[in-house]
C-alpha positions as CSV (number, residue, x, y, z in Angstrom):
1,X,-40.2,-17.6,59.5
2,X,-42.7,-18.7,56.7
3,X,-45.9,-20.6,58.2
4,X,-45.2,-22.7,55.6
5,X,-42.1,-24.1,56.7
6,X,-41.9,-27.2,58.0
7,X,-39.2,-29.2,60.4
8,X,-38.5,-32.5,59.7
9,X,-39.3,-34.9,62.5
10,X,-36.9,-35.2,65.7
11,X,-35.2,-38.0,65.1
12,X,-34.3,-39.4,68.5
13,X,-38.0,-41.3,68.9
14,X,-37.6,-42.5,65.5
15,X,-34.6,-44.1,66.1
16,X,-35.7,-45.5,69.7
17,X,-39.0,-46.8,68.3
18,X,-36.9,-48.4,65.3
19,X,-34.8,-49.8,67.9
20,X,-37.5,-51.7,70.2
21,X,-38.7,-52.7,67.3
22,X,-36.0,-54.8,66.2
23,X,-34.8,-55.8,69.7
24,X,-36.2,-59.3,68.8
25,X,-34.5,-59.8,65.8
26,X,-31.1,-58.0,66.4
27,X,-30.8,-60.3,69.5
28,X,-30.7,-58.0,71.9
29,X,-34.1,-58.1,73.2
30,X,-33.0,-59.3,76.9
31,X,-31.1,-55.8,77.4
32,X,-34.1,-53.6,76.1
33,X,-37.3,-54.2,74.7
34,X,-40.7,-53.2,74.5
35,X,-43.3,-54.2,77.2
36,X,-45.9,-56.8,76.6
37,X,-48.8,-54.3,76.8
38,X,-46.8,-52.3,74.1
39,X,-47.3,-49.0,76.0
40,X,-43.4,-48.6,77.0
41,X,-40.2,-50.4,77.5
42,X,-38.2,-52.1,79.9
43,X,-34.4,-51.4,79.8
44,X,-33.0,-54.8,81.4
45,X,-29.3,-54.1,81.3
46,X,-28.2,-50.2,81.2
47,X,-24.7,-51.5,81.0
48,X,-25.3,-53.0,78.0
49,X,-27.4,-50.1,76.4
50,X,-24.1,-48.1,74.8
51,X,-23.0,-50.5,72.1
52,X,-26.9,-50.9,71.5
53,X,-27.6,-47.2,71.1
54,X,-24.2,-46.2,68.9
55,X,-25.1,-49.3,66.5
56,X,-28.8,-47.7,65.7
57,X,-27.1,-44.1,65.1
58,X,-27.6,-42.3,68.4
59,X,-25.3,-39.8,68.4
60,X,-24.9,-40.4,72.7
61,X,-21.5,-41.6,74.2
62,X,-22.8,-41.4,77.5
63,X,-25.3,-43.3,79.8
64,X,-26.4,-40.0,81.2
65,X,-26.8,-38.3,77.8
66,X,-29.1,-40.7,76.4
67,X,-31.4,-40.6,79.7
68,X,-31.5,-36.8,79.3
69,X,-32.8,-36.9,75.8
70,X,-35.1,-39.4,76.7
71,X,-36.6,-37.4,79.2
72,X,-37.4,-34.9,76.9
73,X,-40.1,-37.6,75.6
């Protein structure tokens, strides 16, 4: 492969930071959001998380999968 070449970003941390970010104004800021000191986030209600992730564009159907990716991060 070419040195040259470059990969585009991974896009599950660009979807999870776009998704903190508008907890507040999406409304669903008491089921995850980011914490005050801005250094993480605080997932209130995993229950609730699936609707939340499939309406930013994760591709996860699964609790379990989305934990997985995100402890890749």
């Amino acid at each position: 492969m070419d040195a040259r070449t470059s990969f585009p970003p991974p896009q599950f941390p660009l979807r999870l930071h776009d998704m903190l970010d508008n907890a507040e104004v999406e409304g669903y800021q008491h089921i995850v959001c980011w914490l005050p000191e801005g250094n993480g986030f605080h997932i209130h209600d995993p229950d609730a998380m699936l609707p939340i992730l499939q309406k930013c564009g994760f591709n996860q159907s699964k609790w379990k999968s989305f934990l997985r990716q995100l402890q890749n991060y």
